[in-house]
Backbone and ligand atoms as CSV (ligand in chain L), in Angstrom:
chain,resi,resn,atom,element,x,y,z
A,1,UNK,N,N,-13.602,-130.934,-5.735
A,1,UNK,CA,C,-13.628,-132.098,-6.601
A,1,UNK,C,C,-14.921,-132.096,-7.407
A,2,UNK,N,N,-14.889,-132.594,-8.502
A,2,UNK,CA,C,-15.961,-132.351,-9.532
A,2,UNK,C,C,-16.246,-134.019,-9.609
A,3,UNK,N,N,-17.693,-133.902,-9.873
A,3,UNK,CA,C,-18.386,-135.226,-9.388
A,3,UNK,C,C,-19.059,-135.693,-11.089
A,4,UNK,N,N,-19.458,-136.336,-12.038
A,4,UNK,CA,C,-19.639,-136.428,-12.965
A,4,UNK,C,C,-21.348,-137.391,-12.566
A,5,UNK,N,N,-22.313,-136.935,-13.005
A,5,UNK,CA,C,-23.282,-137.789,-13.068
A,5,UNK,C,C,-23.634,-138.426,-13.839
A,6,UNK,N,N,-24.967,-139.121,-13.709
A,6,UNK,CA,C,-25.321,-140.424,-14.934
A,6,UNK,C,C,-25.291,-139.829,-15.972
A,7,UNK,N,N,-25.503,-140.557,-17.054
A,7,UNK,CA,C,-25.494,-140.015,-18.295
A,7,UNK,C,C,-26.988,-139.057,-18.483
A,8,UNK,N,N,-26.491,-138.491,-19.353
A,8,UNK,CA,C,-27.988,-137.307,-19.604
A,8,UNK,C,C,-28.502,-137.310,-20.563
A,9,UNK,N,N,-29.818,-137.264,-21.007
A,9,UNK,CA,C,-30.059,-137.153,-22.580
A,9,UNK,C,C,-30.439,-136.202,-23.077
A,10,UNK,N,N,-29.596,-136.015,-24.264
A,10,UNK,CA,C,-29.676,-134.598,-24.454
A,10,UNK,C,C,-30.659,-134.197,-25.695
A,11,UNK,N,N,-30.313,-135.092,-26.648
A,11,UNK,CA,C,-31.371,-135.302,-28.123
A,11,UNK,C,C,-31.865,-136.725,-28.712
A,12,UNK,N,N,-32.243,-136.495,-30.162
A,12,UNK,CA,C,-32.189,-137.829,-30.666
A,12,UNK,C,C,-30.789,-137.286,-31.788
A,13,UNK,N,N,-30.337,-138.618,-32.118
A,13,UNK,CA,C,-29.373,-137.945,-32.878
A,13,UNK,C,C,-30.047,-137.617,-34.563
A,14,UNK,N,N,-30.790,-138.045,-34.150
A,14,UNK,CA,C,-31.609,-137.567,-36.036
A,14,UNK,C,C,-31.641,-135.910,-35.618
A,15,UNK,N,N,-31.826,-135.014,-34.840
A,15,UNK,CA,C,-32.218,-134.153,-34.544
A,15,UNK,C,C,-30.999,-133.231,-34.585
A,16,UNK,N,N,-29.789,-133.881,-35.055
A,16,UNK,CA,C,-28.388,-132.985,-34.823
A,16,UNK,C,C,-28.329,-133.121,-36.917
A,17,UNK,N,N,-28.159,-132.264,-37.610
A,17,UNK,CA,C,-27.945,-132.200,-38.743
A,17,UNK,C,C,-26.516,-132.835,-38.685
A,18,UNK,N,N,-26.445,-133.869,-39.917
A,18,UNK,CA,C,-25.123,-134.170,-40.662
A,18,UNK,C,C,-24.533,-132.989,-40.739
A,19,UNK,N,N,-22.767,-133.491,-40.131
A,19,UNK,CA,C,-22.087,-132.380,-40.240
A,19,UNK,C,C,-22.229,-130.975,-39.545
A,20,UNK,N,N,-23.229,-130.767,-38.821
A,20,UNK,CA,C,-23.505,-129.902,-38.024
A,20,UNK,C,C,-23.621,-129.926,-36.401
A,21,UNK,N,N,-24.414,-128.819,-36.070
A,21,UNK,CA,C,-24.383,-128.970,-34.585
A,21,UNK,C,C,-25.854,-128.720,-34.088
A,22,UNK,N,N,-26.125,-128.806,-32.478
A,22,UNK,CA,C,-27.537,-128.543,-32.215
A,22,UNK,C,C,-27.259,-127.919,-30.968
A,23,UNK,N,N,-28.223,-126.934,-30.505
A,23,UNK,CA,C,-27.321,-126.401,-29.618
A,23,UNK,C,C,-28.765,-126.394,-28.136
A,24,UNK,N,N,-28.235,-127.084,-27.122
A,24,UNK,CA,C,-29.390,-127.693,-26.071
A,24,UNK,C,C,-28.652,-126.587,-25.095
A,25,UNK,N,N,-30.220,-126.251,-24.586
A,25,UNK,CA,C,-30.432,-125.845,-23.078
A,25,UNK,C,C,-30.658,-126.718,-22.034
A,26,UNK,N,N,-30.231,-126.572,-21.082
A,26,UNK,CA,C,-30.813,-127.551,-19.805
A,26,UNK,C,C,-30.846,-126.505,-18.402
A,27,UNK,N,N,-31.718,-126.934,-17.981
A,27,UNK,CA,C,-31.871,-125.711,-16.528
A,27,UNK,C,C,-30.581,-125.882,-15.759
A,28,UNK,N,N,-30.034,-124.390,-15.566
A,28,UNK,CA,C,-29.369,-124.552,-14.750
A,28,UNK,C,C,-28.075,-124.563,-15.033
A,29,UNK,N,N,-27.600,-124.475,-16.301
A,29,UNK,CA,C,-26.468,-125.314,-16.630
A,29,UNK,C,C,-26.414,-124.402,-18.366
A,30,UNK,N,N,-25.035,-123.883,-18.622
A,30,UNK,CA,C,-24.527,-122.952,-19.632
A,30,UNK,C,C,-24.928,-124.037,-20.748
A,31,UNK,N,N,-25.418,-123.406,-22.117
A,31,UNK,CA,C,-25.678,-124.193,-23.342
A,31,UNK,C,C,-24.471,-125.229,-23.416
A,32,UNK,N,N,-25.027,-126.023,-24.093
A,32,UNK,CA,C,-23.961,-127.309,-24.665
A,32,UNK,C,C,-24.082,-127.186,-26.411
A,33,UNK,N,N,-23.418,-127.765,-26.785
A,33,UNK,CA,C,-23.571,-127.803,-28.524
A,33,UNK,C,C,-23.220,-129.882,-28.738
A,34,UNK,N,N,-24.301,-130.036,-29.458
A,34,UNK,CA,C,-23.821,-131.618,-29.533
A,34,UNK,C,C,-23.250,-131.569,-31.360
A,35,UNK,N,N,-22.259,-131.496,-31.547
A,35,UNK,CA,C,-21.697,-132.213,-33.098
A,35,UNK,C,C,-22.100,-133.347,-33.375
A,36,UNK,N,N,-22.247,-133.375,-34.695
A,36,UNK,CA,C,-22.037,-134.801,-35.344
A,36,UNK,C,C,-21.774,-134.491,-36.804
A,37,UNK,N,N,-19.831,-135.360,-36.342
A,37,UNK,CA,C,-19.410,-135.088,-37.541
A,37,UNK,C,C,-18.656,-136.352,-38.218
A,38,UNK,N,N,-17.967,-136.664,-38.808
A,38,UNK,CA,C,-17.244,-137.404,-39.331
A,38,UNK,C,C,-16.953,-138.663,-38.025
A,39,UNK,N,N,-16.384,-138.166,-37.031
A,39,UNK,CA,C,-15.721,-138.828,-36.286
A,39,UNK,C,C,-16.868,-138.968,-35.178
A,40,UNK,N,N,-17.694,-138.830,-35.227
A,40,UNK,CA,C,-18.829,-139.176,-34.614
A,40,UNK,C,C,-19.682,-138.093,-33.570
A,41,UNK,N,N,-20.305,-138.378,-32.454
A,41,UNK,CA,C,-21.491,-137.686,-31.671
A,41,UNK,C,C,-19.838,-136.829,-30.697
A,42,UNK,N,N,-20.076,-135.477,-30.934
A,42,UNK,CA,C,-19.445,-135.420,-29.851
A,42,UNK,C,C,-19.966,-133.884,-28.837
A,43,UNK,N,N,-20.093,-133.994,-27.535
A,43,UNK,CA,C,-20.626,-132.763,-27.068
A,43,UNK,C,C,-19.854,-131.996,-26.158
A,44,UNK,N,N,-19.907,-130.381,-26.239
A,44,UNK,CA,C,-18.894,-129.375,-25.767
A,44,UNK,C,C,-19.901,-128.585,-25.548
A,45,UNK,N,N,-19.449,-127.365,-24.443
A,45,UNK,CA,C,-19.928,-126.319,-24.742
A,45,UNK,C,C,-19.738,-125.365,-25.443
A,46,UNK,N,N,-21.164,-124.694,-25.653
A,46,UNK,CA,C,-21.698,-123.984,-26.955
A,46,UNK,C,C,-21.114,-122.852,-26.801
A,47,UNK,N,N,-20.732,-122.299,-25.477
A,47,UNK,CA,C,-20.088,-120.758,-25.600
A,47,UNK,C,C,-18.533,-120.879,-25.967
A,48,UNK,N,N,-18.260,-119.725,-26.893
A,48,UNK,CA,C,-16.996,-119.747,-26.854
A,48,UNK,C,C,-16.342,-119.370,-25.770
A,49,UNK,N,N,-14.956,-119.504,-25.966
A,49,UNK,CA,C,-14.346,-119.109,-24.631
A,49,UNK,C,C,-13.591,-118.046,-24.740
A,50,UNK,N,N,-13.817,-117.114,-25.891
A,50,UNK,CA,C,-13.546,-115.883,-26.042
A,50,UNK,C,C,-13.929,-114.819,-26.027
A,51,UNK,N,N,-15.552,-115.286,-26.016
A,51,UNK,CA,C,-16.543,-114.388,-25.646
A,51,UNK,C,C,-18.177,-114.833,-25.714
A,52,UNK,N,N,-18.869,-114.467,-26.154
A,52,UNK,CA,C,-20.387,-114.673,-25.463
A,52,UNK,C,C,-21.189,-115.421,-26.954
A,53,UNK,N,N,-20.558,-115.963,-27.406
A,53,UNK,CA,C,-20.671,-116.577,-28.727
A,53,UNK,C,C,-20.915,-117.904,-28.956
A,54,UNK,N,N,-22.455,-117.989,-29.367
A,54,UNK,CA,C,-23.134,-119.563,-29.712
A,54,UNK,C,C,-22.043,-120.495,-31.133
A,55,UNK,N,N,-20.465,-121.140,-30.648
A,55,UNK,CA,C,-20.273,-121.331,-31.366
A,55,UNK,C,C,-21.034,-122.691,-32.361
A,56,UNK,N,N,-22.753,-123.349,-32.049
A,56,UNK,CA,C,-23.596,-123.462,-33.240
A,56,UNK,C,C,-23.513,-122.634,-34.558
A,57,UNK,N,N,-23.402,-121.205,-34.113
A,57,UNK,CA,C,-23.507,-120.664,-35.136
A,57,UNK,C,C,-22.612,-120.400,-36.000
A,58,UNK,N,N,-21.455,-121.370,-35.845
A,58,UNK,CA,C,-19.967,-120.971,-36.619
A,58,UNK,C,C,-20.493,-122.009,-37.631
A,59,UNK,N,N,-19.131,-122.127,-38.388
A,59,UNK,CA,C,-19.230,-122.770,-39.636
A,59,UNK,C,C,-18.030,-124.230,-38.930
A,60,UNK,N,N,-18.674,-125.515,-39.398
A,60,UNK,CA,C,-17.944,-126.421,-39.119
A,60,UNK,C,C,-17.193,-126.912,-40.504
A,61,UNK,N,N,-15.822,-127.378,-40.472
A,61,UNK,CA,C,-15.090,-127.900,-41.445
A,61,UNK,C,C,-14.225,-129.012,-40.748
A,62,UNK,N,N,-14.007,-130.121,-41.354
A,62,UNK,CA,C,-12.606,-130.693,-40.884
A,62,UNK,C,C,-12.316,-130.735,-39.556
A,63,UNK,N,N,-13.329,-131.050,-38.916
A,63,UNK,CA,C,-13.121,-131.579,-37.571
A,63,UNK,C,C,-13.149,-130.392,-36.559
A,64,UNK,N,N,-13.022,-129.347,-36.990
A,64,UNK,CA,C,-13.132,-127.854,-36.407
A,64,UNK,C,C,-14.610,-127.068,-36.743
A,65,UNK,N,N,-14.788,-126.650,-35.446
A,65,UNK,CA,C,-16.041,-125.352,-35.507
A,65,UNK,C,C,-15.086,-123.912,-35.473
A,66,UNK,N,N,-15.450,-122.767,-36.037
A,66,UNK,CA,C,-15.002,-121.625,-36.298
A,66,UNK,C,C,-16.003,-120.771,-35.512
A,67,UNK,N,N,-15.613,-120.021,-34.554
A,67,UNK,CA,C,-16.644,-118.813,-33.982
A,67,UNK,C,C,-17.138,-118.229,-34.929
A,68,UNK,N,N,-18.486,-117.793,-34.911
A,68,UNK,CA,C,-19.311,-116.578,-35.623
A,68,UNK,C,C,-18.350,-115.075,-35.213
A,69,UNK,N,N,-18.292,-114.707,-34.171
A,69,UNK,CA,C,-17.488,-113.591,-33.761
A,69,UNK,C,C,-16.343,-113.586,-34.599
A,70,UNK,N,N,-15.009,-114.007,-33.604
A,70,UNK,CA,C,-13.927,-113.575,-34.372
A,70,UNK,C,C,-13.226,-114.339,-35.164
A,71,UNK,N,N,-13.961,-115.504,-35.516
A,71,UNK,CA,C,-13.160,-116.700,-36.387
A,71,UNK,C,C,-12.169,-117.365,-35.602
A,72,UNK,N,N,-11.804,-117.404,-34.074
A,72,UNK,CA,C,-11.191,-118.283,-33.657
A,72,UNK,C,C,-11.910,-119.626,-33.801
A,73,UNK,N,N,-11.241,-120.858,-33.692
A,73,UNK,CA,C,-11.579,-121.586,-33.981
A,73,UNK,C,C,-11.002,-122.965,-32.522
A,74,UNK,N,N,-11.939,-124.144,-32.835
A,74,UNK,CA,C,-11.946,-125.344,-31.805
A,74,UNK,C,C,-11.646,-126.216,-32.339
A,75,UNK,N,N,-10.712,-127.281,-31.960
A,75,UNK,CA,C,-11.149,-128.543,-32.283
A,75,UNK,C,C,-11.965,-129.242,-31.243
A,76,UNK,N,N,-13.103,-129.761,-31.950
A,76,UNK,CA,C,-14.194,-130.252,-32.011
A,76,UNK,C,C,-13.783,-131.736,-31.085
A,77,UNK,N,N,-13.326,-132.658,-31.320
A,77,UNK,CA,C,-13.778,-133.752,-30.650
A,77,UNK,C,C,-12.409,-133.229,-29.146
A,78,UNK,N,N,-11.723,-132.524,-28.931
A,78,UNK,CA,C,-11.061,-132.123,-28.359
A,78,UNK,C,C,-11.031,-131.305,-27.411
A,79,UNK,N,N,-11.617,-130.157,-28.103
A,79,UNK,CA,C,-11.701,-128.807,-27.127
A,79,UNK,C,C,-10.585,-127.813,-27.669
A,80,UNK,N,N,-9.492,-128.509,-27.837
A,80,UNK,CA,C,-8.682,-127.441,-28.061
A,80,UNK,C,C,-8.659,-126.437,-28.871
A,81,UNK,N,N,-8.009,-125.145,-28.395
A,81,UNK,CA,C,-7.872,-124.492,-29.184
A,81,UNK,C,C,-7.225,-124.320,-30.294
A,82,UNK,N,N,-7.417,-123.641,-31.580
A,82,UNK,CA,C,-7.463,-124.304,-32.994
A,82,UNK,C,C,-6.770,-122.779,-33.659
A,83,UNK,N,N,-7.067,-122.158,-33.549
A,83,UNK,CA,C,-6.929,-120.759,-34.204
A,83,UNK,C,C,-7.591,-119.376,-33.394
A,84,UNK,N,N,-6.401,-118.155,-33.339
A,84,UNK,CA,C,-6.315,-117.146,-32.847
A,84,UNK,C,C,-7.689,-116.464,-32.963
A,85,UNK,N,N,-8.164,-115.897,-31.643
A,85,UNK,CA,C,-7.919,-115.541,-31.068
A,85,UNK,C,C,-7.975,-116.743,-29.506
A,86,UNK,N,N,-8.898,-117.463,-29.860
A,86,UNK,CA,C,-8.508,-118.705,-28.681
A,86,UNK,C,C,-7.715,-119.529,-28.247
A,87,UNK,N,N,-7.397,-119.042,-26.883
A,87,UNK,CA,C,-6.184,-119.819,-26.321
A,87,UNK,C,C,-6.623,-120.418,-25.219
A,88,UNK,N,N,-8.464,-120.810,-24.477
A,88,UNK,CA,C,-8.803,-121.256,-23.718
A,88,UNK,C,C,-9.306,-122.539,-23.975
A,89,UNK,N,N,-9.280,-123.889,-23.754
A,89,UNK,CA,C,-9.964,-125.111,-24.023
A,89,UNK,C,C,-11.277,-125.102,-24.107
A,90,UNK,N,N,-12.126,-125.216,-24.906
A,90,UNK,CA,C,-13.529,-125.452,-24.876
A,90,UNK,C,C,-13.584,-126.999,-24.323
A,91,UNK,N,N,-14.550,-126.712,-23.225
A,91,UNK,CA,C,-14.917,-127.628,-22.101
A,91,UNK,C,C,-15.569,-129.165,-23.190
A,92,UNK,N,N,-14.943,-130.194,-23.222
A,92,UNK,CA,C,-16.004,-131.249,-23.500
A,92,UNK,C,C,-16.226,-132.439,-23.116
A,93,UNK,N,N,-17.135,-132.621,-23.142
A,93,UNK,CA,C,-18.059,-134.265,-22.508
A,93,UNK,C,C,-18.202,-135.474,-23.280
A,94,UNK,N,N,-17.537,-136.566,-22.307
A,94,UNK,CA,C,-17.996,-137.942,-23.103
A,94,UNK,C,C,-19.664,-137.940,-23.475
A,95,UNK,N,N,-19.450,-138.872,-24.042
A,95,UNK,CA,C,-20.549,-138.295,-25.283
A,95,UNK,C,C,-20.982,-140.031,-25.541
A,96,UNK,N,N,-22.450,-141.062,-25.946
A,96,UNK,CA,C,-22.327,-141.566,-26.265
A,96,UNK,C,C,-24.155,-142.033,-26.802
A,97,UNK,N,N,-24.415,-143.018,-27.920
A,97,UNK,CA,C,-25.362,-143.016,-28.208
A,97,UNK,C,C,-25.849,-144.136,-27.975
A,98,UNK,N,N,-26.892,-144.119,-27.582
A,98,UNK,CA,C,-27.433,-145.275,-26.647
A,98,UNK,C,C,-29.319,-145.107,-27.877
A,99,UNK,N,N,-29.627,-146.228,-28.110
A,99,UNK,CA,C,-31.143,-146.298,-28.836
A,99,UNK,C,C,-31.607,-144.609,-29.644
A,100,UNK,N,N,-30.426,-144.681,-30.630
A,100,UNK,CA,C,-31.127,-143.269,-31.378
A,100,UNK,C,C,-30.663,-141.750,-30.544
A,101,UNK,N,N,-30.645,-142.099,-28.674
A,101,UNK,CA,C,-30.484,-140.873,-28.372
A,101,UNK,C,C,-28.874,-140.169,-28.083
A,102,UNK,N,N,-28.649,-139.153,-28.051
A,102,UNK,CA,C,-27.124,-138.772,-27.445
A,102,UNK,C,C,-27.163,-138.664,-25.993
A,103,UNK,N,N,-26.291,-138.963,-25.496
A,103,UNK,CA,C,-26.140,-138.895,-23.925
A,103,UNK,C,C,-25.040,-138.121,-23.497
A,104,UNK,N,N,-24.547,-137.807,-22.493
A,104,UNK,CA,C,-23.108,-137.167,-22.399
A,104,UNK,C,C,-23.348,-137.304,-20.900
A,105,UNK,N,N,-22.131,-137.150,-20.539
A,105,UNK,CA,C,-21.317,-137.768,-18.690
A,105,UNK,C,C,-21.795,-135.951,-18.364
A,106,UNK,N,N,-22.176,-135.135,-17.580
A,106,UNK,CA,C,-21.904,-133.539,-17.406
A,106,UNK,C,C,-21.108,-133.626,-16.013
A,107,UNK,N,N,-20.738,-132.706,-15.425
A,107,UNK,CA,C,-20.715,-132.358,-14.213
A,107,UNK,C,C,-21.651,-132.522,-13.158
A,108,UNK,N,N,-21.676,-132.639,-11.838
A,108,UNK,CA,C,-22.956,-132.215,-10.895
A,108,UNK,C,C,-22.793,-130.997,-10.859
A,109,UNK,N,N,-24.273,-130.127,-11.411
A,109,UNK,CA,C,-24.051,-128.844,-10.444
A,109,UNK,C,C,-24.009,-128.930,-8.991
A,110,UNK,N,N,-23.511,-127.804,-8.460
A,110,UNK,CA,C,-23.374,-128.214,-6.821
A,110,UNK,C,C,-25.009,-126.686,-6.249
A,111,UNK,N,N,-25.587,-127.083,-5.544
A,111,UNK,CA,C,-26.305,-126.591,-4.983
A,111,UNK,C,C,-26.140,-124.816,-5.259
A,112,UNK,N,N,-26.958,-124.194,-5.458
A,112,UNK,CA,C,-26.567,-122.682,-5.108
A,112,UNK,C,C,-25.997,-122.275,-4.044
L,1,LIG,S1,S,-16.014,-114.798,-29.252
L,1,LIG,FE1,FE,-15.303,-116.596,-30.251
L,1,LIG,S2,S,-13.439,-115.987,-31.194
L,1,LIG,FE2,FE,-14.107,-114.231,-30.099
């Protein structure tokens, strides 16, 4: 069973470019990418799920991020997969902004 902890803070949201993404480390724990787009703050992880790919570094349009690699593509406030070659859900987290900063619900890691 997967346990969800307090909220986390991850940035300020001035710090996420309009229309873009920002892409946070936290110990311990695979990159995240926080969006902010149209439809508001939303955070996923940053790897694709097709391969080893900061999708930060894709190009965002229309509610979708596009891999740098092979141009598969996500929807963004969703996870889902969007366009070939991805057919795995990109993992994502409630997400919410509290005084300027972004927060998001994560998982507990569980002990090593
Ligand atoms: S690594 Fe992202 S589409 Fe292949």
């Amino acid at each position: 069973m997967t346990t969800t902890s307090p909220l986390t803070p991850l940035c300020a949201v001035a710090d996420v470019p309009a229309g873009g993404c920002r892409r946070i480390a936290l110990p311990g724990r695979p990159p995240l990418a926080v969006f902010r787009i149209d439809s508001g703050i939303h955070v996923t992880d940053d790897t694709c799920t097709h391969g080893d790919a900061s999708l930060c570094d894709g190009e965002i349009e229309d509610g979708l991020v596009e891999c740098p690699y092979h141009q598969g593509a996500f929807d963004i406030a969703t996870g889902k997969p969007a366009g070939a070659p991805c057919t795995i859900a990109l993992r994502v987290y409630p997400a919410q902004v509290q005084d300027g900063q972004v927060l998001a619900a994560l998982p507990v890691q569980e002990p090593a």
